[in-house]
Structures are given as C-alpha cells and as structure tokens.
Backbone as JSON, one array per atom type, in Angstrom:
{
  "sequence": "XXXXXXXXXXXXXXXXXXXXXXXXXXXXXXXXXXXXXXXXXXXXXXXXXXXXXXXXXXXXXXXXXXXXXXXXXXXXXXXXXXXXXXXXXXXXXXXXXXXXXXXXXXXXXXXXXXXXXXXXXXXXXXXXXXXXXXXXXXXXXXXXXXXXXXXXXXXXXXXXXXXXXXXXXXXXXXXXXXXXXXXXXXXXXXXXXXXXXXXXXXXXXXXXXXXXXXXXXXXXXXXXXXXXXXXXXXXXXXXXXXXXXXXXXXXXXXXXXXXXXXXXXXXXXXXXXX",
  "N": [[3.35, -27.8, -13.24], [2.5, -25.31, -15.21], [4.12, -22.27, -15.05], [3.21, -18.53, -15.24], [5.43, -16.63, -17.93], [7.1, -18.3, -18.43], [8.43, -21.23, -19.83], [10.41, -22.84, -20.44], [12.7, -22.64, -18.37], [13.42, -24.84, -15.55], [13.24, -23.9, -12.13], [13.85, -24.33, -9.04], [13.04, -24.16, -5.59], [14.39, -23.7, -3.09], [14.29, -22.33, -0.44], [12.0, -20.98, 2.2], [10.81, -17.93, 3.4], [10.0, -15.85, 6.13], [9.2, -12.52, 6.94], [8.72, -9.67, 8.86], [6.54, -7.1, 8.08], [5.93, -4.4, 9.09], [4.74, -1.84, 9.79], [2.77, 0.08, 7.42], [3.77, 2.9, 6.8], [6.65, 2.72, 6.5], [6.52, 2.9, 3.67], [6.57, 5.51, 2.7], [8.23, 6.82, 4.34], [11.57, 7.68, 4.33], [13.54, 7.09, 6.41], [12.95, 4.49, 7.6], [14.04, 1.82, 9.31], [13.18, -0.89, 7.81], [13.21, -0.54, 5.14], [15.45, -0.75, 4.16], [16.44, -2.87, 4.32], [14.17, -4.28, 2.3], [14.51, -3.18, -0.24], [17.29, -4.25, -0.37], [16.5, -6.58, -1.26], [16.81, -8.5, -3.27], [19.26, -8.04, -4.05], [20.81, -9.07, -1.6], [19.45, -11.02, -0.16], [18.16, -13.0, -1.58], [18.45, -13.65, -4.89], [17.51, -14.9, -6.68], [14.75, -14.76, -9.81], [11.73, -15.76, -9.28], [9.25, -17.89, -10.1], [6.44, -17.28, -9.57], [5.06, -16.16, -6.43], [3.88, -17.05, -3.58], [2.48, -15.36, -1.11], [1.61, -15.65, 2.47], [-0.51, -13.49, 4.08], [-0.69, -11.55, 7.06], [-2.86, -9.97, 7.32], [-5.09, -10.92, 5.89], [-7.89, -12.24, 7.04], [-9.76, -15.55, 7.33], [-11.81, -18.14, 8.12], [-11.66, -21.04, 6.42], [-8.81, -21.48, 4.52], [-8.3, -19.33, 1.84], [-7.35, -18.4, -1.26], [-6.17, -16.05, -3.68], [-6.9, -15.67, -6.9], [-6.48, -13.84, -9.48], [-6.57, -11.73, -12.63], [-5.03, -9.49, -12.7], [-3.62, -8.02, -9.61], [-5.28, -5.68, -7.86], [-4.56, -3.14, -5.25], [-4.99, -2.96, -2.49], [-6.21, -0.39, -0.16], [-5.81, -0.84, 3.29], [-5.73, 0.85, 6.01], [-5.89, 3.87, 7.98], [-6.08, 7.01, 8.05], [-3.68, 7.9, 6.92], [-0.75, 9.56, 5.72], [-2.03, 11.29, 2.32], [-0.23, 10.32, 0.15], [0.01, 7.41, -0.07], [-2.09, 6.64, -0.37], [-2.07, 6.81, -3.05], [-0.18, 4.61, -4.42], [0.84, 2.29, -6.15], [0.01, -1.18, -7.2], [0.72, -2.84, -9.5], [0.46, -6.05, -9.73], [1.1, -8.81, -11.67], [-1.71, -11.66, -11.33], [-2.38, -14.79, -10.88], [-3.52, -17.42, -11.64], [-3.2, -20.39, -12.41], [-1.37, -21.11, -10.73], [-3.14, -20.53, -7.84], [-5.13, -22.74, -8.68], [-3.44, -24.74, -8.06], [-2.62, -23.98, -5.75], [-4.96, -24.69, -4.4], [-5.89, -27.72, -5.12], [-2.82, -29.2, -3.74], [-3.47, -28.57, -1.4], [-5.91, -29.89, -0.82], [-5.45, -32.68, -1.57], [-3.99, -32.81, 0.61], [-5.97, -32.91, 2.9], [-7.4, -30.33, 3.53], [-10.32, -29.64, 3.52], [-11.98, -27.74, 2.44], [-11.54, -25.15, 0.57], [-11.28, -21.94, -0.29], [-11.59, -20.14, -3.46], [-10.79, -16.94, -4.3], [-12.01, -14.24, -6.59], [-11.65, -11.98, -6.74], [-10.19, -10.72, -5.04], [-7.46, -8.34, -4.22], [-4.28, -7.4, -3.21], [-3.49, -6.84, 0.31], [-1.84, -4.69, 2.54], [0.06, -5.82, 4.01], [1.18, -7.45, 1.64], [1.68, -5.88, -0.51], [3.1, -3.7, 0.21], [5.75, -4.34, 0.91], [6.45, -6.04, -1.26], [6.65, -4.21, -3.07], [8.69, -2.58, -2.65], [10.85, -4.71, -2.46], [10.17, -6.09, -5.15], [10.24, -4.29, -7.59], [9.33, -3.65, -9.86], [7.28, -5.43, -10.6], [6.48, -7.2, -11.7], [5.96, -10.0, -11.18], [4.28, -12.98, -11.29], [1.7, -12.91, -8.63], [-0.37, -14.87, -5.29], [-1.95, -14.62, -2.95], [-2.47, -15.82, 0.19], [-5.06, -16.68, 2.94], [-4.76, -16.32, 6.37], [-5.86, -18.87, 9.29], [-7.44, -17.34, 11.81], [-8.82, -18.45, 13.92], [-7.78, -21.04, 14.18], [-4.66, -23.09, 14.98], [-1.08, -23.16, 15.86], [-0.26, -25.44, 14.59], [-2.01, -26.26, 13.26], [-1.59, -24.6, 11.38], [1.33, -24.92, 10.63], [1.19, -27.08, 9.39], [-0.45, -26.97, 7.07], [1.65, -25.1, 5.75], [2.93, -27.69, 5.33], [1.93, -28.95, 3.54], [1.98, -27.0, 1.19], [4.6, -27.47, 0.42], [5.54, -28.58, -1.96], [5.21, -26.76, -4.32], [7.43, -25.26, -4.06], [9.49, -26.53, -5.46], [8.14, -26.37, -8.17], [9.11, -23.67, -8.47], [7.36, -21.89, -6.95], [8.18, -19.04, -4.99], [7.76, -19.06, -1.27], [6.31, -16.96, 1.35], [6.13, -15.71, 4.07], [4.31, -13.13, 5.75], [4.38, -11.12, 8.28], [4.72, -10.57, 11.57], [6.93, -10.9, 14.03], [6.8, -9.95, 16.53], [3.79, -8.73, 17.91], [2.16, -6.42, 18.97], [-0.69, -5.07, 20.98], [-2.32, -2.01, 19.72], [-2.48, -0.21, 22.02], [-0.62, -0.91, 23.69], [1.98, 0.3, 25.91], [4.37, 2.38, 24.32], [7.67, 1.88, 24.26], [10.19, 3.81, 25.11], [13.55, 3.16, 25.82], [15.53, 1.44, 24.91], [14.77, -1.34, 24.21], [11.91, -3.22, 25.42], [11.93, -5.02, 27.91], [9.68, -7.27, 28.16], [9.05, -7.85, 25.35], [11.58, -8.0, 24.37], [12.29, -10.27, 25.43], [10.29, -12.23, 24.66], [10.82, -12.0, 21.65], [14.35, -13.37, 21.73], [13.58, -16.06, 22.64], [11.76, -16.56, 20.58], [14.1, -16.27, 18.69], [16.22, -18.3, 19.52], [14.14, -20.95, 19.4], [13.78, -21.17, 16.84], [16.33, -21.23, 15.34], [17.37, -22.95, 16.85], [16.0, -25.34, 15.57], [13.42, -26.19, 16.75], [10.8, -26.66, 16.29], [8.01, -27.42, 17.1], [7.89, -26.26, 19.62], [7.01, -23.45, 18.53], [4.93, -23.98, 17.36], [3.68, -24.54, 19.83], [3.34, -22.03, 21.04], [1.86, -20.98, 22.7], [2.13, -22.18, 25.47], [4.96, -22.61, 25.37], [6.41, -20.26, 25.22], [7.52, -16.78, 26.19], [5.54, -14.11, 27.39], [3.53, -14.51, 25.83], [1.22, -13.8, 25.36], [1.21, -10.54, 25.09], [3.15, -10.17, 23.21], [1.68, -11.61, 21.1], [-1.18, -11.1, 21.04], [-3.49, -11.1, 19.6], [-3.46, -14.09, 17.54], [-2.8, -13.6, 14.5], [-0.67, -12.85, 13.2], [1.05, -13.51, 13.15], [0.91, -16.88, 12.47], [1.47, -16.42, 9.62], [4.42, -16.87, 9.92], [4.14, -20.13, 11.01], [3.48, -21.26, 8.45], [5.25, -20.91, 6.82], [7.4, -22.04, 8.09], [6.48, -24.62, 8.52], [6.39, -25.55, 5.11], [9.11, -25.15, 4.32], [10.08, -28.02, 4.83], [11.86, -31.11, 5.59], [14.12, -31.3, 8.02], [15.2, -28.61, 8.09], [16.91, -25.74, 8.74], [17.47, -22.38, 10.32], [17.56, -18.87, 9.78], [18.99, -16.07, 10.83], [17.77, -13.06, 8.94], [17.1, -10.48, 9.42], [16.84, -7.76, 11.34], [15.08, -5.39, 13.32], [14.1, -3.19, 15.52], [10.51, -1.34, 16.4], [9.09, 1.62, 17.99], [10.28, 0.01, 20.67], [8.83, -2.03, 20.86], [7.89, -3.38, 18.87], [9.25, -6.43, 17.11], [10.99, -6.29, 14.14], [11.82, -8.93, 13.32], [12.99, -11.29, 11.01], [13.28, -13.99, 8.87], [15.37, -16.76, 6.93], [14.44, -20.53, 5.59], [15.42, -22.96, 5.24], [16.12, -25.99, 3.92], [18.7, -28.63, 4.68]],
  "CA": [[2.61, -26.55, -13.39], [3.28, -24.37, -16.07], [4.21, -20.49, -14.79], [2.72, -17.07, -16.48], [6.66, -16.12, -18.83], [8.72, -19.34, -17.81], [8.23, -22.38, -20.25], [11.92, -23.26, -20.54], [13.49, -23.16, -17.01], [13.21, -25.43, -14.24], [13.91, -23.12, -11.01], [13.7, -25.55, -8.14], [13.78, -22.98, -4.37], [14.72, -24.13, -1.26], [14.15, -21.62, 0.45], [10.83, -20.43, 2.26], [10.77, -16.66, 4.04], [8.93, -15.57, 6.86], [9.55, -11.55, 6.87], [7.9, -8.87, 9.47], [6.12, -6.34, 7.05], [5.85, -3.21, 9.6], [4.14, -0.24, 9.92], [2.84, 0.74, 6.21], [4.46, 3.82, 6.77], [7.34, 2.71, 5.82], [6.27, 3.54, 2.0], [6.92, 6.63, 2.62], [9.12, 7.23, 5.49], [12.91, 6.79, 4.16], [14.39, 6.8, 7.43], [12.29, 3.61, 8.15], [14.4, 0.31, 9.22], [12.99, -1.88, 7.4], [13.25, -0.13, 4.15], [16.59, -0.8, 3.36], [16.34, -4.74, 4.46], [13.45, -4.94, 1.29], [15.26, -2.54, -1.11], [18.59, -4.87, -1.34], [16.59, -8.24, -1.02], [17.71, -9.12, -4.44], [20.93, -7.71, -3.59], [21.22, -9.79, -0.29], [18.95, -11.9, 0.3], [17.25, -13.88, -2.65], [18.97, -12.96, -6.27], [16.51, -15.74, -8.41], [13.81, -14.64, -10.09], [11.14, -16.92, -8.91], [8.04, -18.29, -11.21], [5.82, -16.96, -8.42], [5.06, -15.82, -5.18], [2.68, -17.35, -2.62], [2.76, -14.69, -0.05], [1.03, -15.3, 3.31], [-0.96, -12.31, 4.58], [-1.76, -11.95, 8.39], [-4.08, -8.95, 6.99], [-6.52, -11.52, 5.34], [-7.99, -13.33, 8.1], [-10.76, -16.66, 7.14], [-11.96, -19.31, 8.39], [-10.91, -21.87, 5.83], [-8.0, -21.38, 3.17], [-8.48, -18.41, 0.86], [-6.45, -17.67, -2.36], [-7.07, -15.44, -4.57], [-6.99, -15.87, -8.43], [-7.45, -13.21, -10.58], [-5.38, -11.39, -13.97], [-4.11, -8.29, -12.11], [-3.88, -7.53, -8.02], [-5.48, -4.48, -6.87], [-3.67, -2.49, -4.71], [-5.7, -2.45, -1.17], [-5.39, -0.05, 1.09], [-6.27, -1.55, 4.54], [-5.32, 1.34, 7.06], [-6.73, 4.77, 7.86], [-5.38, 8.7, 8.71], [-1.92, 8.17, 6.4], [-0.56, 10.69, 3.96], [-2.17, 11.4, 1.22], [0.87, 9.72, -0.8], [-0.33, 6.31, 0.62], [-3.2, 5.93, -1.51], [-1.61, 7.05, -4.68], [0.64, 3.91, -4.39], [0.04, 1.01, -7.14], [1.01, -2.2, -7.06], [-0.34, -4.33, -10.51], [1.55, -7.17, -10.28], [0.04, -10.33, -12.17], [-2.04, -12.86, -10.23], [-2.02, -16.35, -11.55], [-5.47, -18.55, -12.04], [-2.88, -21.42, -12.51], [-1.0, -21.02, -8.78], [-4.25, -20.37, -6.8], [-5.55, -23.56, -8.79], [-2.56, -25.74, -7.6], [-2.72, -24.21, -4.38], [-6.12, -25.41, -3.87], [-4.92, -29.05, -5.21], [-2.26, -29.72, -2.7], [-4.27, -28.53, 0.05], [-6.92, -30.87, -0.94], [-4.72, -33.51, -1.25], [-3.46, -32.74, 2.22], [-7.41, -32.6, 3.98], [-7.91, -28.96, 3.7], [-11.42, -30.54, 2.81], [-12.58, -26.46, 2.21], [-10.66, -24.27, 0.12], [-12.09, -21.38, -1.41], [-10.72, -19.77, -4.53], [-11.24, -15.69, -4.36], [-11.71, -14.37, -7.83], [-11.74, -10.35, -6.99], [-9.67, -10.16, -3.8], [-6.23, -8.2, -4.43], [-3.19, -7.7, -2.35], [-3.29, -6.14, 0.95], [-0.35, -3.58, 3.01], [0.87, -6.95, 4.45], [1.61, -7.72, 0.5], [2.36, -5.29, -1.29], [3.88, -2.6, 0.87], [7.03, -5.07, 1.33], [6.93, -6.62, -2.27], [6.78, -2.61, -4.14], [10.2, -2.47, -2.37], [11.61, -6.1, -2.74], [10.26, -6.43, -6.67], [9.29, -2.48, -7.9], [8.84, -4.1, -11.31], [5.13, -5.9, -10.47], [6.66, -8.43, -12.88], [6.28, -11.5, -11.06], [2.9, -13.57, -10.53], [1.21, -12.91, -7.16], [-1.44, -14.89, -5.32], [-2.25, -14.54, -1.58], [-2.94, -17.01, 0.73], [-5.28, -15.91, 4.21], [-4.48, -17.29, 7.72], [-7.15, -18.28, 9.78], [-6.87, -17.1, 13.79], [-9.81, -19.42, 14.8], [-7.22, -22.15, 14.6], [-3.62, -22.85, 16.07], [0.01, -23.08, 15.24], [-0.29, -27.02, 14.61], [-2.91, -26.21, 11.58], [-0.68, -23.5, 9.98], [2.5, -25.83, 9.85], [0.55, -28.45, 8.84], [-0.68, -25.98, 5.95], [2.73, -25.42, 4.95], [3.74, -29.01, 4.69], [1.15, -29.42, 2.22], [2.52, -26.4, 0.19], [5.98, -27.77, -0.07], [5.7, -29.2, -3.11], [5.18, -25.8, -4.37], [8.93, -24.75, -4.24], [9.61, -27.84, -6.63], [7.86, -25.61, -9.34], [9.81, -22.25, -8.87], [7.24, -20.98, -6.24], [8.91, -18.69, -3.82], [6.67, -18.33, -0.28], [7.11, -15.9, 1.74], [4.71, -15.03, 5.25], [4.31, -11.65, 6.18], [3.26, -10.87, 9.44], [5.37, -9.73, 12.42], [7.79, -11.31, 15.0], [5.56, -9.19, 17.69], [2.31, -7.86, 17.05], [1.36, -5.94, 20.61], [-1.65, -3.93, 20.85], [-2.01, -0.75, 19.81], [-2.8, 0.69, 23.44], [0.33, -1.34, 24.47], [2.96, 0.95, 25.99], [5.78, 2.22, 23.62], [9.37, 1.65, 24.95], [11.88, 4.66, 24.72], [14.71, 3.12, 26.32], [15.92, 0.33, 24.41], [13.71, -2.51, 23.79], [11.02, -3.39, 26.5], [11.6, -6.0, 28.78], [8.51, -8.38, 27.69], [9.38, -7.93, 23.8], [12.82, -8.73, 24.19], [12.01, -12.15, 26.44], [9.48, -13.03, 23.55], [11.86, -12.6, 20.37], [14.6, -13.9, 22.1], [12.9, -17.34, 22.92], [11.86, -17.33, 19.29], [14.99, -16.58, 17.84], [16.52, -19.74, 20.16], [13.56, -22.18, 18.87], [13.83, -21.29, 15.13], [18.03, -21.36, 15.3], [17.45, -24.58, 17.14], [14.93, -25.88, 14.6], [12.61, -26.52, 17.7], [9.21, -26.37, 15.19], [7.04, -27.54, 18.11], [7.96, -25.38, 20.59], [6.58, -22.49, 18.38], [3.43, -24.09, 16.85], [2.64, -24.61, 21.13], [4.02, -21.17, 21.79], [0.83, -20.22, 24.16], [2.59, -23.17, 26.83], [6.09, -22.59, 25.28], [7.11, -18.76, 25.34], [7.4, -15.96, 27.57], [4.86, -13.23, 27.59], [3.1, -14.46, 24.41], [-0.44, -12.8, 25.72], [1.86, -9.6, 25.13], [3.95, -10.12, 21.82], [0.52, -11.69, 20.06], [-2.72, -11.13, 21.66], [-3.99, -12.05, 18.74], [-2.41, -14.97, 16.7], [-2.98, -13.88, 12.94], [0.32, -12.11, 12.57], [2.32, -15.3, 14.02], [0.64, -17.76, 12.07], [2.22, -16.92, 8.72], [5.38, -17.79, 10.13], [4.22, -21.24, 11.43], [3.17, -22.17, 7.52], [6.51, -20.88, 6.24], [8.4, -23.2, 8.71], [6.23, -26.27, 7.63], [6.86, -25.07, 3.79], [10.71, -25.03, 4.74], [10.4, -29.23, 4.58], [12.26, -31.68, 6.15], [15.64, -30.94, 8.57], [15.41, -27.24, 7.92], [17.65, -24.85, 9.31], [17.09, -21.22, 10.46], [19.21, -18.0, 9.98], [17.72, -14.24, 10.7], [18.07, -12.02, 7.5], [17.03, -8.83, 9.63], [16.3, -7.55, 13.23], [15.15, -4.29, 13.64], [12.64, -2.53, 16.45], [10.06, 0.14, 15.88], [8.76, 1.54, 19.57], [10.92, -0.72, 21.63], [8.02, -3.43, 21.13], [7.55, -4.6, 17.75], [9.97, -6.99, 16.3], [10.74, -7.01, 12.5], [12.16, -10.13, 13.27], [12.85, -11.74, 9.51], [13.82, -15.21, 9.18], [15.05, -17.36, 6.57], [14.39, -21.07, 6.53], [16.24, -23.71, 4.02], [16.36, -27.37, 3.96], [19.51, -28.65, 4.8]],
  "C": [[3.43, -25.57, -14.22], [2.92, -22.65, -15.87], [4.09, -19.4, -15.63], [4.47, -17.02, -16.86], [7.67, -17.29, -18.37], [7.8, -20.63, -18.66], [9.2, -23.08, -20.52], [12.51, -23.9, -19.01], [13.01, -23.87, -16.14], [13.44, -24.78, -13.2], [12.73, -24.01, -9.77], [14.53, -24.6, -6.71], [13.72, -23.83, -3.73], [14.36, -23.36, -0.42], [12.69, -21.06, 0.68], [11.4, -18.98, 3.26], [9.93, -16.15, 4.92], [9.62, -13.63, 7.18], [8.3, -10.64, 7.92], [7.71, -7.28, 8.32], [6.14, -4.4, 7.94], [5.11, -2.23, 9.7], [4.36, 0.27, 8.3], [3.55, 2.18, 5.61], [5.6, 4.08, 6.12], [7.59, 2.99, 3.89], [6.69, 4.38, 1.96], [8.04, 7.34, 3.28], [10.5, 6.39, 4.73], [13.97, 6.6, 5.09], [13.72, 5.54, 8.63], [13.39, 2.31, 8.01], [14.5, -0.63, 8.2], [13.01, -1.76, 5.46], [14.37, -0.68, 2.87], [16.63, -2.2, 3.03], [15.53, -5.11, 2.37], [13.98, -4.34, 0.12], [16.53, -3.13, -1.76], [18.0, -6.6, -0.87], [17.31, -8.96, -2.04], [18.98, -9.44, -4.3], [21.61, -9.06, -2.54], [20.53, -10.69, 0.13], [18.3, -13.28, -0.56], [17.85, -13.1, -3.95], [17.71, -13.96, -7.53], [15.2, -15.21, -8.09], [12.91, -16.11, -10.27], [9.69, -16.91, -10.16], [7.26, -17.19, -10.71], [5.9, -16.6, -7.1], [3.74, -16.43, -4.77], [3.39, -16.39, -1.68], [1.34, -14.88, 0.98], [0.49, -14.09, 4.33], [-1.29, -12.28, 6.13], [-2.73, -10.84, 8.6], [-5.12, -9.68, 6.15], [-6.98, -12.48, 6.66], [-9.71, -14.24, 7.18], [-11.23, -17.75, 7.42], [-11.75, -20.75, 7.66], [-10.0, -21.19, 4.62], [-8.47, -20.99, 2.34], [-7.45, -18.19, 0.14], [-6.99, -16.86, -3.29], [-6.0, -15.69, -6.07], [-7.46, -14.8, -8.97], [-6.0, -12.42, -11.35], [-4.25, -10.49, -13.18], [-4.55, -7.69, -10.41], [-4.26, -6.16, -8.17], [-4.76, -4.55, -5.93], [-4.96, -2.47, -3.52], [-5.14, -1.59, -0.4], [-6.18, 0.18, 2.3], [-6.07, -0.66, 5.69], [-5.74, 3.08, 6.82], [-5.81, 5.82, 8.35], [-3.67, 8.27, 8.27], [-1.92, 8.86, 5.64], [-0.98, 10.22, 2.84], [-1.72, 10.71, 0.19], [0.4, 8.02, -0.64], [-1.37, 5.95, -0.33], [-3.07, 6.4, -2.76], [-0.77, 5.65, -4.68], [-0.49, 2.88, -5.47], [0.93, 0.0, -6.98], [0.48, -3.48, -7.97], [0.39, -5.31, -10.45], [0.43, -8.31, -10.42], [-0.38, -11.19, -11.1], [-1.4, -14.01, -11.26], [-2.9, -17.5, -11.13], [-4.45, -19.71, -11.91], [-2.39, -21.85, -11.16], [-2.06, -20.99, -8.21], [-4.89, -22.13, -7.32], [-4.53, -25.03, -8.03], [-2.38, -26.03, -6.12], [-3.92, -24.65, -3.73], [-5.99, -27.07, -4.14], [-4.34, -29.52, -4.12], [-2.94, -29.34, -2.04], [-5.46, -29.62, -0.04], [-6.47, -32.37, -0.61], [-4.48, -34.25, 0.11], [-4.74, -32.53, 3.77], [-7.53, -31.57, 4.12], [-8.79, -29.64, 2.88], [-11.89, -28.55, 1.96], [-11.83, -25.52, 1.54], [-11.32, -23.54, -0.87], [-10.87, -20.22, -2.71], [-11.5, -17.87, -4.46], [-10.75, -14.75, -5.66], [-11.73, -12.38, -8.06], [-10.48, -10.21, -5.84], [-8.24, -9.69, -4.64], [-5.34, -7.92, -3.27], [-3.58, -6.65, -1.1], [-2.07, -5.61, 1.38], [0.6, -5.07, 3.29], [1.74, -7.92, 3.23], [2.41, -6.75, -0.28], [3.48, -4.12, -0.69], [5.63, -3.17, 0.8], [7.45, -5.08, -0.32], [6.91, -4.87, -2.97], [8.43, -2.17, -4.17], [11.06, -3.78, -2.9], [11.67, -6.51, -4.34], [9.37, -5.51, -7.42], [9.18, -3.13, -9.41], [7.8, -4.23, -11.88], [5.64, -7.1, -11.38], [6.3, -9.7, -12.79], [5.21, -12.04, -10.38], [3.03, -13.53, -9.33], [0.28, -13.73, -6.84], [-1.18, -14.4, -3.66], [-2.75, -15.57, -1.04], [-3.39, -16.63, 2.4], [-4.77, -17.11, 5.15], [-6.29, -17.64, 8.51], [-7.21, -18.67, 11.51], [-7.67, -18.01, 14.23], [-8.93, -20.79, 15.13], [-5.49, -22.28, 15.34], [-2.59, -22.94, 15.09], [0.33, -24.49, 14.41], [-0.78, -26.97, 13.57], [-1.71, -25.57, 10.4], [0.64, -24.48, 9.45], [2.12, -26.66, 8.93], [0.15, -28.01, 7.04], [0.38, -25.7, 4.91], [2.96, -26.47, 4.73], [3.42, -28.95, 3.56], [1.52, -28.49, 1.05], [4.0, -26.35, -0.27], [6.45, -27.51, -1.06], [6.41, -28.23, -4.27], [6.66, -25.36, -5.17], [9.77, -25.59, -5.14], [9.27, -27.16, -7.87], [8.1, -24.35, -9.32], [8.99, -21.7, -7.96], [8.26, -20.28, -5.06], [7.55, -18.24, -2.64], [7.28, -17.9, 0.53], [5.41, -15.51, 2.78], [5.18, -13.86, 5.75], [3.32, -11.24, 6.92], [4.75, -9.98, 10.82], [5.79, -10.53, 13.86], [6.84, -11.27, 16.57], [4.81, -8.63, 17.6], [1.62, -7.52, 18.22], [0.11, -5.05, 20.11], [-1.5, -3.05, 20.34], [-1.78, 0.62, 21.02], [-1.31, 0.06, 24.31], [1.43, -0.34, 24.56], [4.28, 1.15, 24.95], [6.55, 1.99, 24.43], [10.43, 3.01, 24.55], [13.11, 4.31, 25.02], [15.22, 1.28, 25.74], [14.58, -0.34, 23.62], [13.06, -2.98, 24.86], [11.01, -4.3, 26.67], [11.3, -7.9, 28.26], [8.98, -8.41, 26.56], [10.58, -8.96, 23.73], [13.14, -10.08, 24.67], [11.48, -13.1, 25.09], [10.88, -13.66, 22.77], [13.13, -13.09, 20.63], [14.33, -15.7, 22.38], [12.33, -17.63, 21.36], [12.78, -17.58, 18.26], [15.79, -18.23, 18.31], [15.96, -20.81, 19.29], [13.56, -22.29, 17.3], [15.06, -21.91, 15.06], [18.38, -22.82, 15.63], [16.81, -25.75, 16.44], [14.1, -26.57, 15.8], [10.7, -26.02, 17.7], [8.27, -26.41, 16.06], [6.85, -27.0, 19.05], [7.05, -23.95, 20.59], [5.69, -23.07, 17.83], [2.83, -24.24, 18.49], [3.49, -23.12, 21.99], [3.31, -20.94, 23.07], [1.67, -21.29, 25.49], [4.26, -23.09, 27.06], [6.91, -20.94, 25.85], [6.91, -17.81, 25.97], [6.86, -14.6, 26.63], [4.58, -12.83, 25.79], [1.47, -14.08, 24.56], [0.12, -11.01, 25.01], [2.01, -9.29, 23.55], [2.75, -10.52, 20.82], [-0.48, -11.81, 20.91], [-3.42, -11.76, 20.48], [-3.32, -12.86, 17.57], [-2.47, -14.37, 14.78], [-1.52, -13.03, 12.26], [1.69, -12.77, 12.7], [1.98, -16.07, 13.12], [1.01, -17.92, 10.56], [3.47, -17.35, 8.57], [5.38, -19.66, 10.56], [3.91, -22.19, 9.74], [4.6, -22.39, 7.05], [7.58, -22.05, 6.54], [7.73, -24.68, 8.12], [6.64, -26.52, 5.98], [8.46, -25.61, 3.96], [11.08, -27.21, 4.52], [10.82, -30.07, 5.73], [13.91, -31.35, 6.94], [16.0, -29.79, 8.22], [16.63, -26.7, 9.27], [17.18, -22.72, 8.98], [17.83, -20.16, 9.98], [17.69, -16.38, 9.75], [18.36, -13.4, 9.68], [17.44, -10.46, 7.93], [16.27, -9.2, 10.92], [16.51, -6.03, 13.22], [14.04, -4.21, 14.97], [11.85, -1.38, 16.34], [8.91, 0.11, 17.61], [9.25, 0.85, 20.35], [9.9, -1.88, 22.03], [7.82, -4.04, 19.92], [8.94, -5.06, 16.98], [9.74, -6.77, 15.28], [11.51, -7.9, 12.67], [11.98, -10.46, 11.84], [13.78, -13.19, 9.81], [14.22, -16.06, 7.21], [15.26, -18.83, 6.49], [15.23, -22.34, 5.45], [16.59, -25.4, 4.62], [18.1, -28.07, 4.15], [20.1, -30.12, 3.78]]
}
C-alpha cells in the first residue's frame, strides 16, 4: 500500500497504542493531566513519523466495522455546554481513500463479512482532541475506525489481529477510549482515588503487564467491579483491538497514569511485540 507523501521509505511499527483520551476539556484547560503526556508524545513516547494513523474511536459506536474515507477530516464536535473556544478548534488533517480501502481488505480477509466504508464521517473529540496535541501539524493521514458495543472483547481482539498487517506498511494504531469510563451520575472521589476504580485499573494494569489477553477480552467474569469502571463497554473495546493489533508475544508497559475525579483512569498503555 502506497501512503499519501511516502513513496521512498519503508517504516515498518511495532508498536500499537491504546491511550485514555479524557475529558475534552482538556483543549483548553492547561492545568489538565493529560495534556502534557500528548504534548511530548513525540518527545517521549513515539519519535517516527508514521505513514498513517488508524485511530480507534469509542465515540463512534456501529454495529459492523465503520471507516471512514474521505480527502480532509472534519473537526466534530460531539459534546455540549463547553467554552466557546471549543468549537473554534480545527483539526484538517488528511484522510486517506487508500487506508480505509485496505482496512476494509484485511477485515474481509479475516470474516468481517460487513464492512462499511463512510465517505463524509470526520474525526470525533475521542480523535482529534488527543491527536491536535500529539501531531498540531494535521500533517499525517487520518482514518477512523468505530467499535461496536453490541459485541464483546473476543470480537474486538479478533479485529485487531486482522489489522496487524497494517503496521507492516507504516500504519501507526492507536485506540482511544478510557481505562475507566463510570457514569456520569457516578460519585466523584475527593480523597485519593475511589476504592472500586483503583481495584479495576489495578487488575488491568496486572493482566496487560502479564500479557494475560484473555483475562481482559472476558473481563465481565475476570475483573473487579467492571459494572462500575465500564457500564458500558464502548470505551474498553478500543483497547481490546489494540492488544490483538500488538501481534504475537507482545509485551505491555504504561506510558501514563493519571486520575481526573478519583474515578476515571487515563490509564495509557503501550503494547510491542517482543
């Protein structure tokens, strides 16, 4: 597959990323956590400029495998009663008709019998809010790829396997969703970190660190007070592609741990073949 400005290099990643995106707020707010983490990713965490990005959203939700394809992302903005400044934000960064076509390919390949190709959709907060900070340029093909909650953790890995390949042609993927994703009506925490939270991410930092993949695609039987940390799965499930993405004999390592209310993890992970 030949990448929008790269006809020369081979860039061959290893690495897949599963990152907690946060409270959009952070755009604006510079005494936000998680700010600094996406500000020196280059710096610290990832220095190659990748062909692409497949970024998993757990703000697109669908019942079968959605990408979108089209010249230039719109900028969505998915969330209501924020400053003013919030919807002045842009974020053109190139799609790529050729990535969305490949990623429908391997998934085909791999029995995603259904894969639809979305030829208007652009990036939501769960995209761009992170990447404006991580690559303020827009330089570097985008597509999106939705989750879809109707199914389990077993599908999503399975999802990643099939986009392995992927990282063979310079894609970098990258799921963006959130360690813990409690209610909104769920009690803040002032005094540390709450209890239930800290049981969860705990028990997932263990099964990642341990590379114990199955443990967290059957978290509902595996983990403690996962009614709590995800009531609803679609903010979990771009970590379970990332880890299948990640390959064979992966290994874990956390690239950031912050808390915002003493219940939501930004748990960040990344995941590398060994």
């Amino acid at each position: 597959m030949k990448m929008v400005g790269d006809e020369n290099n081979e860039l061959k990643i290893k690495e897949t990323f599963f990152i907690t995106h946060g409270n959009p707020i952070l755009a604006v707010e510079n005494t936000h956590p998680l700010r600094l983490f996406f500000q020196t990713w280059k710096q610290k965490i990832f220095s190659k400029k990748p062909k692409a990005i497949l970024l998993i959203s757990g703000h697109w939700e669908t019942d079968h495998p959605s990408i979108n394809a089209v010249h230039i992302n719109d900028t969505i903005y998915d969330f209501d009663d924020y400053p003013d400044a919030m919807y002045e934000f842009k974020y053109p960064a190139p799609g790529s008709v050729e990535l969305a076509k490949r990623v429908e390919e391997v998934l085909k390949k791999s029995e995603f019998e259904t894969v639809h190709i979305d030829q208007k959709r652009g990036l939501d907060h769960g995209a761009w809010v992170p990447l404006m900070l991580m690559y303020p340029e827009a330089n570097i093909p985008v597509c999106q790829l939705s989750v879809q909650p109707k199914m389990d953790g077993t599908y999503h890995y399975n999802l990643g396997r099939a986009l392995a390949p992927l990282k063979e042609e310079g894609v970098l993927i990258i799921g963006s969703g959130s360690a813990t994703h409690p209610l909104d009506e769920t009690p803040h925490y002032y005094d540390g970190v709450a209890p239930w939270a800290a049981a969860f991410d705990s028990w997932l930092h263990v099964a990642l660190t341990k590379g114990r993949y199955e443990d967290v695609n059957r978290y509902e039987t595996k983990a403690p007070n996962w009614e709590l940390a995800h009531p609803f799965p679609e903010h979990f499930y771009p970590l379970h592609v990332v880890i299948g993405a990640a390959g064979e004999k992966w290994k874990a390592e956390v690239i950031h741990t912050s808390w915002d209310h003493g219940t939501l993890s930004h748990g960040s992970y990344k995941f590398f073949s060994s």
